[in-house]
N, C-alpha and C positions, 0 to 999 in steps of 0.2 A: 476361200480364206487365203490370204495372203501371207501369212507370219503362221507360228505354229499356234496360237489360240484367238479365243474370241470371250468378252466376260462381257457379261450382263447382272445390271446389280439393281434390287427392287427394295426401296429403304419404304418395311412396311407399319402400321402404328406397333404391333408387337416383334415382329423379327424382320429382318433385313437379309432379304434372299441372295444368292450368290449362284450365277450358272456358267462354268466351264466350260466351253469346247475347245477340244482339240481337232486339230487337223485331219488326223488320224481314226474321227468319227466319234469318239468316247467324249460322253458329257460326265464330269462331275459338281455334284450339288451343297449346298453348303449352307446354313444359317447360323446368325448370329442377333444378340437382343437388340432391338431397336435404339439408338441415342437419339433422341428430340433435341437436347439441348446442343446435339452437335454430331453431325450426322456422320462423319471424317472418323468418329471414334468406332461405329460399327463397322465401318468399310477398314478398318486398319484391323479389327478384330478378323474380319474374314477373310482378310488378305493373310492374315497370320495362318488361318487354319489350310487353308489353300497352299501356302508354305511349306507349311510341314506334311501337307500328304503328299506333297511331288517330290519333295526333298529340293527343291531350290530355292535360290533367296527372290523374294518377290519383286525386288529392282527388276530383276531376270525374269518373270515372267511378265510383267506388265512390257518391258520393253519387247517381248516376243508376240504381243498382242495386236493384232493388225486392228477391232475397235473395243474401248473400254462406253460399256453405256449404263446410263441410268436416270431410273426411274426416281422419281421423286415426289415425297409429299411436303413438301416445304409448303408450297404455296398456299395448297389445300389448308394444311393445317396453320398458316395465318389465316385464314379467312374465320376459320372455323374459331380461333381463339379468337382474332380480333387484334394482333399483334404484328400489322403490315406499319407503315408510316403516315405521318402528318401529311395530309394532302390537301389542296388547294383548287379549287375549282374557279377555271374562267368559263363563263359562260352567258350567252348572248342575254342583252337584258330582260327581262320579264321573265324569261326562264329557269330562276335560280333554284324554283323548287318543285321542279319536274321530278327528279328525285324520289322526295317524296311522295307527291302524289300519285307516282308509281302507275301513270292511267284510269286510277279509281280500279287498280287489281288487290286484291286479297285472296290468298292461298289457297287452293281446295280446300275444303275442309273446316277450315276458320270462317266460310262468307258469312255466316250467321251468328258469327261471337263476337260481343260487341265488348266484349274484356279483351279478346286476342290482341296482345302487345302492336307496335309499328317495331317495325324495321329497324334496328340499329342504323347510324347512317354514317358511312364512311367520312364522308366529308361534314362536317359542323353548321346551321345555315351563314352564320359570320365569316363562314372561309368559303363562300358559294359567292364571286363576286361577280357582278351583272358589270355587261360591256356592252355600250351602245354600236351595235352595227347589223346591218343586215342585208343577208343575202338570200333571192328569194328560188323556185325551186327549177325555174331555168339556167340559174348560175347565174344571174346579174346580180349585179351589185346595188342593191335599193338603195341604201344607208353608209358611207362610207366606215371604214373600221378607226375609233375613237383611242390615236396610242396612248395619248396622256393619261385614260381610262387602264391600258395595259400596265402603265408603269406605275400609277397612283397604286393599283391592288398588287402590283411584287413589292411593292414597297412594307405595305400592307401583311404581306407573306414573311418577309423577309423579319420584320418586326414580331410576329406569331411564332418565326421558327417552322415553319414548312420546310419537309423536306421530301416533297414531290408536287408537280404541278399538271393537275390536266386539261386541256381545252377542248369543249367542245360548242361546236358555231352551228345555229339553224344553217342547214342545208349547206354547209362546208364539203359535204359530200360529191355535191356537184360545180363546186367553186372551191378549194381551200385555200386558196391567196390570203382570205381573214385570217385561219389558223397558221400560215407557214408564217407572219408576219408575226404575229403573237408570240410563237415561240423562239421568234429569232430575238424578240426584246426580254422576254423571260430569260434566258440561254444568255444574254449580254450582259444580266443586271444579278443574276443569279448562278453563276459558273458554279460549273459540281452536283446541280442536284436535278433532281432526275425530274425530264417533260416529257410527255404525251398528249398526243393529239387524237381526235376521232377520228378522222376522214384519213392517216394512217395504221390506228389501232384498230379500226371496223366499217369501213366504207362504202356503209350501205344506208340504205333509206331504213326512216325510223328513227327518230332524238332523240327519245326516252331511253329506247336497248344503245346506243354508241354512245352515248352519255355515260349512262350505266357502268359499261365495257370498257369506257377509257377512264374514267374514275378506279375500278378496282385495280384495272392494269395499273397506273399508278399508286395505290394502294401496295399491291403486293411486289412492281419490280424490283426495287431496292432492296426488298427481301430475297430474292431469288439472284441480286446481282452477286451478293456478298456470299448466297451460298455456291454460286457456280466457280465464284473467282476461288474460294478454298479448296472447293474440290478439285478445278485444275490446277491451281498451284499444287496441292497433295500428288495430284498423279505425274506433273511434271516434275517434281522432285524425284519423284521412282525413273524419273526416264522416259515416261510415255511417249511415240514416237509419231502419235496420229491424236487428233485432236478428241477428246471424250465428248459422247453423244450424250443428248439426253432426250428424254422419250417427250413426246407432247401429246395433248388431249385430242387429237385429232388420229394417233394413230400411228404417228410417223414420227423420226428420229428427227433431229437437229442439232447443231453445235452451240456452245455454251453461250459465244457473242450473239446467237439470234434471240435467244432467251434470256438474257441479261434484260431488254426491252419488252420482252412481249410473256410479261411472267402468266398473264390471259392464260395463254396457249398452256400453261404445264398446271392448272389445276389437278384435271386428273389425269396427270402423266402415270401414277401406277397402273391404276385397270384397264388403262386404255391400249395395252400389247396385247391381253386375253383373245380377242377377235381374230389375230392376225395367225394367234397360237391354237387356237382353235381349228381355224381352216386347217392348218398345216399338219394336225393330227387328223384329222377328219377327211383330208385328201386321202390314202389308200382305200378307204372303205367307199370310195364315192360320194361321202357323205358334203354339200356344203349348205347343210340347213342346221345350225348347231346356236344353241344356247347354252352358252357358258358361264356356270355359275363361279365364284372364287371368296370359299371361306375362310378366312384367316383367324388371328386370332382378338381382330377389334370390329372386322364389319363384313359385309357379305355382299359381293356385288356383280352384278348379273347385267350381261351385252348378249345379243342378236343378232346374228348373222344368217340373210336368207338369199340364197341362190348366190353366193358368194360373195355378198354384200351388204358392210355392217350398218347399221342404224348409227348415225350421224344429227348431232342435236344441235337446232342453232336456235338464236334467241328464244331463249330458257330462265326461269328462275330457279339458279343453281345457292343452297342456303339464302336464298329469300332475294340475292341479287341478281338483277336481270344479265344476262349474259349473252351476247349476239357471236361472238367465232364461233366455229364448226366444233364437235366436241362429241369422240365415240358416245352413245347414247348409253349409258351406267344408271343403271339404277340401285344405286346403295342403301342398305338397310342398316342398324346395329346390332348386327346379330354374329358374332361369330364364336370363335370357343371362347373368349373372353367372357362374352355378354351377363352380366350379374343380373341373378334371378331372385324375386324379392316376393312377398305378397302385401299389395299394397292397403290403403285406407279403405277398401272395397271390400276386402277380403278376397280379391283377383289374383292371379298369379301373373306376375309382368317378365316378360324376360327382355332384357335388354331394354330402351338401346344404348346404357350407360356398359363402360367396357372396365374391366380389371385391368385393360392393357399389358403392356410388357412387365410393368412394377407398378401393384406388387404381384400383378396377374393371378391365376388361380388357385383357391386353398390349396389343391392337392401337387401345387408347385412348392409350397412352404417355404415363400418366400412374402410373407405377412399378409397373405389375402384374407380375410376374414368372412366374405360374402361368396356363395355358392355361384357359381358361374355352370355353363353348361361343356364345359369341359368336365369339372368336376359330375356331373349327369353323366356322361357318357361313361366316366369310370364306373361309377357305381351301376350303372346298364350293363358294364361286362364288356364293354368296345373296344375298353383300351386298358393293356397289359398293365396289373396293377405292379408289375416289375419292373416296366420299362425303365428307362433312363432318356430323356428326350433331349436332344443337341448334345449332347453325352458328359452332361454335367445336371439334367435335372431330375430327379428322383420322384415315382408319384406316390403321394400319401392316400391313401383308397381310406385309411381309417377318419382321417383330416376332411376327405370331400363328407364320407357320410355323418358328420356330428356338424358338420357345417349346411348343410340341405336338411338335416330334424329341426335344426334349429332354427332355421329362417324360413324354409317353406312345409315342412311335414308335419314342424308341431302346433304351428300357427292356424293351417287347413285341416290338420288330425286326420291323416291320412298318414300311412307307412312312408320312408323312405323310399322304397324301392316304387310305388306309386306318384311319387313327390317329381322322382328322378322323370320318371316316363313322362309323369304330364309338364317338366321343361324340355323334353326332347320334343314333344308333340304342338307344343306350342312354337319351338324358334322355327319348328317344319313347315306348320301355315303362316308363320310369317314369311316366311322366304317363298312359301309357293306364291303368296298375292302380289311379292316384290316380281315374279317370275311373269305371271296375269299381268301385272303394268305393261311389262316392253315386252309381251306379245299380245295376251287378247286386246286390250284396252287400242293396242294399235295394227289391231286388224287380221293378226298372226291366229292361226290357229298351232298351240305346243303339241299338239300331237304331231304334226307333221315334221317336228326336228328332233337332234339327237341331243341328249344332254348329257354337256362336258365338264367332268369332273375338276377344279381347281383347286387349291390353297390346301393346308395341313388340317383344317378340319370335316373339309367336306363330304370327305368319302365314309364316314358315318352315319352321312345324315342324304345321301343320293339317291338309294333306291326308291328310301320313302318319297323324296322327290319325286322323282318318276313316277312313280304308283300316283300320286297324287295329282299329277297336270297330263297323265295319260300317255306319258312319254315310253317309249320300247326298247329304244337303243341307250345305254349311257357308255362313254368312253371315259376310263382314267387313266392318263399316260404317265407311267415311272415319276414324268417331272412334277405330277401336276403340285406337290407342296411348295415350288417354286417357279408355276408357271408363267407368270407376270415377266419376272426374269430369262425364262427359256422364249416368249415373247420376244422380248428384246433384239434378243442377238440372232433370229430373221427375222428382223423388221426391215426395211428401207428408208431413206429419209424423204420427207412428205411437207410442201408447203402448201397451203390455201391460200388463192391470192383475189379477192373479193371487190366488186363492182356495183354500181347502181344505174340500169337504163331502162326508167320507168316507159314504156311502148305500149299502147295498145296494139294488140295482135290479130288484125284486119288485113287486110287489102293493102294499106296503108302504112303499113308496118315499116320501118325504114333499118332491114337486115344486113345493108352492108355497114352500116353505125354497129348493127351487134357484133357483124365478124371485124372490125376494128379494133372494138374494145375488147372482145374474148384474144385477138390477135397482140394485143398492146401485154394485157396480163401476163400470155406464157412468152412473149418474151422475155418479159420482165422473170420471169420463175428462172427460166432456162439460163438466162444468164446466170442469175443466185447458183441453181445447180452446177453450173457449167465453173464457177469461181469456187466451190468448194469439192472440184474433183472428180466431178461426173462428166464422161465425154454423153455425148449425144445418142449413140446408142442405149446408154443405158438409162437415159430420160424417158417417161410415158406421161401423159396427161391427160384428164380424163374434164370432162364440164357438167356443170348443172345449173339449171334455172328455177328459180321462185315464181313463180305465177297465181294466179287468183280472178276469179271473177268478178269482174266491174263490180263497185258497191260496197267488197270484203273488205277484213280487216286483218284477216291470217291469209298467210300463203300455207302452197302445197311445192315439195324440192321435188322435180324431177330432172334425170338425168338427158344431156343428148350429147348425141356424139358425135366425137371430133370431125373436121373438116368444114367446107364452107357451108353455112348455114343457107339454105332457099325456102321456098315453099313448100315442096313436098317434104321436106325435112321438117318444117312447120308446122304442117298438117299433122305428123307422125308424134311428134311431138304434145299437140295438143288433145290427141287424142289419150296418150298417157296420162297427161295431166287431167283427164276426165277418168280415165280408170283412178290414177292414186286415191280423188276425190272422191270417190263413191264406196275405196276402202278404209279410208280415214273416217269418213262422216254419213255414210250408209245412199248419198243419194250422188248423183253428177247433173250438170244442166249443160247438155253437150250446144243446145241452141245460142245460151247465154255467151255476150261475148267476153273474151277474158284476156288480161293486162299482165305484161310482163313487170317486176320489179327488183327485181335481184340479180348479178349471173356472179358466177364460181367456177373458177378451173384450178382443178389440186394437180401439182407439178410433183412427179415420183423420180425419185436419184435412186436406182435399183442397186442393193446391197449384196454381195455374193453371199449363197447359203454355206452355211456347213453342212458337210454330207455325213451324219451318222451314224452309228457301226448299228449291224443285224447282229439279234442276240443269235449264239449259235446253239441247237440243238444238242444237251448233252445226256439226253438218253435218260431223264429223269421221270418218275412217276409222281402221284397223287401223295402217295405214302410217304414218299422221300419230303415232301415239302411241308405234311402236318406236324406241326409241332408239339398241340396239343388239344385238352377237351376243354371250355374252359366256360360256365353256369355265364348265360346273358339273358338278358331279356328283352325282348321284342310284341311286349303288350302290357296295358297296364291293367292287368289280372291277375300279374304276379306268377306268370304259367313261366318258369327258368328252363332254359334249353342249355344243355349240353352240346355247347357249338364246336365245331373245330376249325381250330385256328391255324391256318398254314402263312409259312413266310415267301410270301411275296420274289425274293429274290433265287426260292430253289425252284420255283416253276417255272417248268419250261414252255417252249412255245408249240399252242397248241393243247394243251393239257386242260382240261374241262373242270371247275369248282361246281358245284350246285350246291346253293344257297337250302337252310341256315351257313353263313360259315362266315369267317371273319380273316380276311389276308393283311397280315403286317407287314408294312413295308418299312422304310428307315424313317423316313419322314412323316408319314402318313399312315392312316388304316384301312380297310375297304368291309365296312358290312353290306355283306350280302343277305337280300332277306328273304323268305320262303318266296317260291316263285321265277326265282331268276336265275341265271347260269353267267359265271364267269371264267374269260377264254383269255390269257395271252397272247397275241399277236405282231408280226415280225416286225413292228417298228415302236416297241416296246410300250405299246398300251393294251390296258388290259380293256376288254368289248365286255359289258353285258350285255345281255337280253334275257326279255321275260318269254319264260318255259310256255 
């Protein structure tokens, strides 16, 4: 670290995390409620709190801050409403309703329902305007590009009131002379409003996913411009002396101007730190096979990391739009302490995935929730302190959760409360274990052989059961984890992906100094970006991967190769990987078959200095010192109440052994421990269980 702090800020649907580090190794943590309507007002709230526990004025410490980062769901949550901009699509003639027809794809799940709605469609068909030109998939030019066509439909745009444009050209991927042309007469006729192209927002083979990808990208940029431009302005008013980072989908930090354009990249800029935060807890134990779960209080979302590398998702149907950039692999459920629990026309018990969110959030927040959430469950189970005070302004009503759960699910089903309660703990558990089964069995993982890491403020009530349930032995929960998104952050490094198309069949024939050209043209291109925002060369690394498939397919399989000049025997190694991935992806490989390269990917790393941590120090403490109390939970739906004891989290020292039933409160968080398990303090301040 270069200044005396570092902050990292995770603006989440209910709270808006805040992570401290000092120079000096000490993290302090911080939340404040969410602002949707304006994000500047949580981050001024927590900067206020952050103030007053150091005792300076926050001008002062933002300017002592070598990076200010953050995470953000701006993007996400346009998509999710539906609340990005008027946008315009140019696009090659005949192809105006690719879009739509989406490949003849429908959903898992939906193939067989023939009521299942379409697609909301970002762009309108009357704003989808066809351009006669074409280029075919050698990069010639068949059809010259028609401008009078370009300027007839901005014309067209301009009269609509658009206000974003994107183009995308058959096979511009391998020629975009069409597109660079387009947007230079768009950009002439239309100053101020925001263009995008394919063949720079996703550069790869495929028309339908870069269509897609550069449609939403203009969709959400303008949304993302306005909110990055507030937030540096906010922090440049404080003084800030180095330009604020913000997290991207991919894993990696970048600065505000790369993301004004490529709002793509920052859908899921929150969850996408967990992986990096994960390893980095999971380094002293040896451990780098970790699934990290992270439950907050609107949703619940869970990334893979095996052999110290995370699952990376590219053309995907992300809320139902195809998405082609690189994109930590999340799989989000609605499930978190928010989640309102109901019993539906079935007489079924639903829990989630509709949220109480921030406001008016939980009855037993009494702040007008009316619907039982499973927050309010976990009170009534005995979890959580019905004395507490959470953020140190909210008070829980334990009498409020339970007249609120008779009334919506105990008296409805005519069963007790206290059974009411268990069967929404039991249920948001197998949902989040089958979210758990997606990003590992479903893709070939088996979850026993990793460790599961505890994240967000309400997970650690609901972890062991996890564990127990997908077979898991180890679970880690570090101090941070109610703010781990944020503690992400601030060691993260900044990370571009810089994306390719050189379709080859991989024979004899194969023409690999065209590949190392092009893999050679990309990280220059990267290195110089890095090199223009601050990174010498030494602290560059960059890593590649190839899309391949065999002759015939219609999906690829990513594998990785590595750097240097590409030959045969490299080729060889290479393909032989690519016949292993295949056979754990899809159960079978056809090593004879021959198979086609179509993609390449080199992500360019700007290595960020860590902060180095303080060890908690040994002060001589026992078991006894840190129980607090005895305090009726319950851990079955039989009604059998245990007399658990409840110790505070911050008088254990390290080392010091809990054996489950027991329940550790920490400031932020809770930890049930459930029969079976043992919980250990360890010197980089997370706490290890394992099963006895």
């Amino acid at each position: 670290m270069r200044n005396k702090y570092r902050l990292g800020i995770d603006a989440g649907g209910t709270f808006t995390d805040f992570v401290l580090a000092e120079n000096n190794g000490k993290l302090r943590v911080f939340k404040s409620p969410s602002t949707p309507q304006d994000g500047t007002l949580a981050i001024k709230a927590g900067l206020a709190q952050i103030s007053a526990e150091i005792g300076r004025p926050i001008e002062e410490i933002i300017q002592d801050c070598d990076l200010c980062i953050n995470g953000t769901t701006v993007a996400l949550n346009a998509l999710i409403e539906k609340k990005g901009v008027k946008v315009g699509l140019l696009c090659t003639a005949g192809h105006e309703d690719s879009l739509e027809i989406r490949l003849g794809h429908k959903e898992e799940g939906y193939r067989y329902e023939a009521d299942f709605p379409p697609a909301h469609m970002i762009v309108p068909r009357h704003l989808r305007r066809p351009i006669n030109e074409r280029i075919v998939g050698s990069g010639e030019v068949n059809q010259p590009l028609d401008e009078q066509e370009i300027r007839d439909a901005v014309e067209y745009f301009k009269a609509e009131q658009v206000e974003s444009v994107a183009i995308s050209f058959v096979w511009a991927v391998r020629n975009p002379a069409h597109e660079k042309r387009a947007k230079e007469i768009v950009q002439e006729m239309m100053p101020g409003v925001f263009v995008c192209s394919g063949s720079e927002v996703y550069p790869q083979v495929r028309e339908y996913t870069r269509t897609s990808t550069t449609v939403v990208n203009a969709y959400l940029s303008p949304v993302m411009r306005r909110y990055v431009q507030k937030i540096d302005d906010y922090f440049q008013s404080l003084g800030v002396r180095y330009p604020v980072r913000y997290f991207q989908s991919n894993g990696g930090l970048a600065v505000g101007e790369a993301m004004q354009g490529r709002a793509v990249n920052a859908i899921n800029s929150g969850p996408a730190s967990a992986p990096q935060a994960g390893l980095f807890v999971g380094q002293p134990f040896g451990i780098d096979n970790v699934i990290t779960v992270d439950m907050g209080g609107t949703s619940f979302d869970i990334t893979l990391t095996r052999d110290g590398q995370t699952n990376l998702n590219k053309n995907i149907d992300f809320l139902r739009y195809r998405i082609g950039v690189p994109m930590i692999q999340v799989e989000t459920l609605g499930a978190g302490g928010g989640s309102i629990c109901q019993v539906d026309q079935y007489g079924m018990l639903q829990v989630g995935p509709e949220s109480a969110g921030a406001s008016p959030g939980p009855v037993c927040y009494g702040k007008g929730g009316q619907r039982p959430t499973v927050t309010d469950a976990n009170l009534v189970l005995g979890y959580l302190n019905p004395k507490a005070v959470l953020g140190g302004t909210i008070r829980l009503d334990r009498d409020a959760a339970v007249r609120a759960i008779r009334e919506h699910v105990a008296d409805p089903l005519g069963i007790s409360v206290e059974k009411a309660a268990y069967g929404i703990s039991t249920i948001v558990n197998l949902n989040m274990v089958n979210g758990i089964r997606r990003v590992s069995i479903e893709r070939g993982y088996d979850p026993r052989d990793f460790a599961l890491l505890c994240a967000g403020g309400a997970a650690g009530m609901h972890i062991t059961a996890l564990a127990e349930e997908i077979g898991s032995s180890t679970v880690l929960v570090p101090k941070v984890s109610s703010v781990f998104c944020a503690f992400g952050q601030i060691i993260s490094d900044v990370r571009y992906n810089y994306l390719a198309s050189e379709p080859m069949r991989l024979d004899n024939n194969a023409n690999l100094q065209l590949l190392n050209d092009k893999f050679e043209a990309l990280e220059r291109q990267g290195r110089e970006h890095l090199q223009a925002d601050g990174f010498s060369d030494r602290e560059i690394s960059f890593s590649r991967s190839v899309e391949m498939r065999y002759v015939g397919q219609i999906h690829e399989c990513n594998v990785d190769i590595h750097p240097g000049p590409i030959c045969r025997e490299k080729m060889a190694a290479v393909l032989d990987d690519f016949h292993r991935r295949h056979e754990e992806l899809y159960t079978y490989a056809e090593p004879h078959n021959p198979v086609e390269l179509v993609n390449i990917e080199t992500t360019l790393v700007g290595e960020v200095g860590k902060p180095q941590f303080e060890v908690p120090q040994q002060r001589g403490l026992t078991v006894s010192d840190a129980l607090i109390e005895y305090r009726p939970a319950l851990f079955d739906g039989d009604g059998h109440w245990l007399d658990t004891p409840v110790y505070a989290g911050a008088m254990l020292d390290v080392g010091v052994v809990i054996n489950g039933p027991a329940i550790v409160e920490e400031a932020t968080t809770n930890i049930v421990v459930r029969e079976g398990w043992q919980l250990v303090l360890e010197e980089n301040n997370c706490f290890r269980l394992t099963r006895r």
